[in-house]
N, C-alpha and C positions, 0 to 999 in steps of 0.2 A: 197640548197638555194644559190642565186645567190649573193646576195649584204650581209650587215650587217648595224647595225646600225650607223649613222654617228657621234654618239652619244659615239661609244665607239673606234672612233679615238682620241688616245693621246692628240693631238693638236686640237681636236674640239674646243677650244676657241677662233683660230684662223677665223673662220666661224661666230661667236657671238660678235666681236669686233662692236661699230659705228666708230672704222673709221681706216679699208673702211667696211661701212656698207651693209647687205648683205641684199638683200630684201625674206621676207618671202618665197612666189612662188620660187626665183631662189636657195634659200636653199634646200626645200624641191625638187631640182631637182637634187640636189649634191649627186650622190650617190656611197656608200665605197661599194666597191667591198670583196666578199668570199674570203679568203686566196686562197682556189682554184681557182677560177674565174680568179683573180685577178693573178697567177702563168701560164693562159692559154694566157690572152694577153701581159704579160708579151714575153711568149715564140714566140706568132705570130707575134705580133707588134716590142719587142723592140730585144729579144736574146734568144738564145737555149740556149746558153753556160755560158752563166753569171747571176748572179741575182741581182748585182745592177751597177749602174751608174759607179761607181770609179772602177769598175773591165773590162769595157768593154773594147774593142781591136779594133784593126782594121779588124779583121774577122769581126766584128758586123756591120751591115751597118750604125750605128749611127758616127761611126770612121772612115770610110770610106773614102777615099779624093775626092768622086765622090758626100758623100751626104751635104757638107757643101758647103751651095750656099752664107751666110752673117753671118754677127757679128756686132753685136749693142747692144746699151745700153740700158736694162729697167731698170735700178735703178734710174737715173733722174726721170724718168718716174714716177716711184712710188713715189718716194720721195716728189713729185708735185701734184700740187693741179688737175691739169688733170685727169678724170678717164680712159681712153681708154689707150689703147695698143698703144706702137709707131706705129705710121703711116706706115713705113717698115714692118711691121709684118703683119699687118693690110692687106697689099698690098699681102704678100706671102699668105696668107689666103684667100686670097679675092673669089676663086673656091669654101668654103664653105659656106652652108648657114649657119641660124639661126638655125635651130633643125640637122643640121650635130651631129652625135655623136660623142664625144670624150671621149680620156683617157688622163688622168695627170696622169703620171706611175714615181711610185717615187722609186721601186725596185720590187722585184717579189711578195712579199705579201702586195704592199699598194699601188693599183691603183683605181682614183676616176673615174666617169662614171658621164659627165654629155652633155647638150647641148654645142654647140660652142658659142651661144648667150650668155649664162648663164658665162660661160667663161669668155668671152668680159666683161661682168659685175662684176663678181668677182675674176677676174686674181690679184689683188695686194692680196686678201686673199690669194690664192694657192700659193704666192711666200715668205710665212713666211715658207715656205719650197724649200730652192732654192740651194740644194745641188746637181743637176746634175740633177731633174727629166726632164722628157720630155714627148712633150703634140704629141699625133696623133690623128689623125681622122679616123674614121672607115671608112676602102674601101678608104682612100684618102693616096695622096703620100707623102705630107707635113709636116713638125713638126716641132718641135722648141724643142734644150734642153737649159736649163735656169742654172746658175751657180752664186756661193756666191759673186765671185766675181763683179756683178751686168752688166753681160755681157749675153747675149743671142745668141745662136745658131740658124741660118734657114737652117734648113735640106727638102734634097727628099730623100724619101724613094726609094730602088733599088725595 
């Protein structure tokens, strides 16, 4: 089995909050990835050798001095009454579509799977978790990792 239920993530209340409220459809497109699953894109997407954020190096192409293209703030961002992604990020994304698949990969056993749209819509949810995770797009080069300090990362993938 590929996914589990989202229901028996920790911080599932984090998704059930009204604000920032999550719309029925773009929940039930949220979905928690297998410990396994979830250890496979881990290993393709983010690193072979590490299993979470604060351990990675600059072996791992996330650390790399070639994949950091900007640095900006989403914590304004969130903080505010706006719902959208800074404009900057927006711009580094902009080659995916709406049903782009993505990962919010928060270490090697706790990556969510959902559309890029859905995303766009419920990103201030995903960021009551903004210890280092980072977001890619399946088959795309782009990402973003996000940090507590309320600073975000735009990466290319090598």
């Amino acid at each position: 089995m590929s996914y589990r239920p989202l229901e028996e993530f920790s911080k599932y209340w984090i998704f059930k909050r009204d604000d920032p409220k999550i719309d029925t459809d773009d929940l039930a497109a949220i979905r928690l990835l297998s410990e396994a699953k979830a250890a496979n894109i881990w290993r393709d997407y983010i690193s072979d050798g590490q299993i979470h954020p604060d351990h990675l190096t600059e072996q791992d192409w996330v650390k790399s001095d070639t994949a950091l293209q900007a640095k900006l703030d989403w914590e304004k961002r969130w903080d505010s009454d706006r719902l959208e992604l800074p404009e900057e990020s927006l711009e580094h994304f902009s080659a995916w579509g709406e049903d782009t698949l993505v990962y919010f990969c928060c270490h090697n056993e706790l990556v969510f799977e959902l559309p890029w749209g859905v995303f766009k819509r419920s990103w201030k949810a995903f960021l009551f978790m903004d210890n280092g995770p980072i977001l890619v797009g399946r088959k795309k080069k782009q990402a973003a990792q996000f940090y507590s300090n309320g600073w975000m990362h735009l990466l290319l993938r090598n």
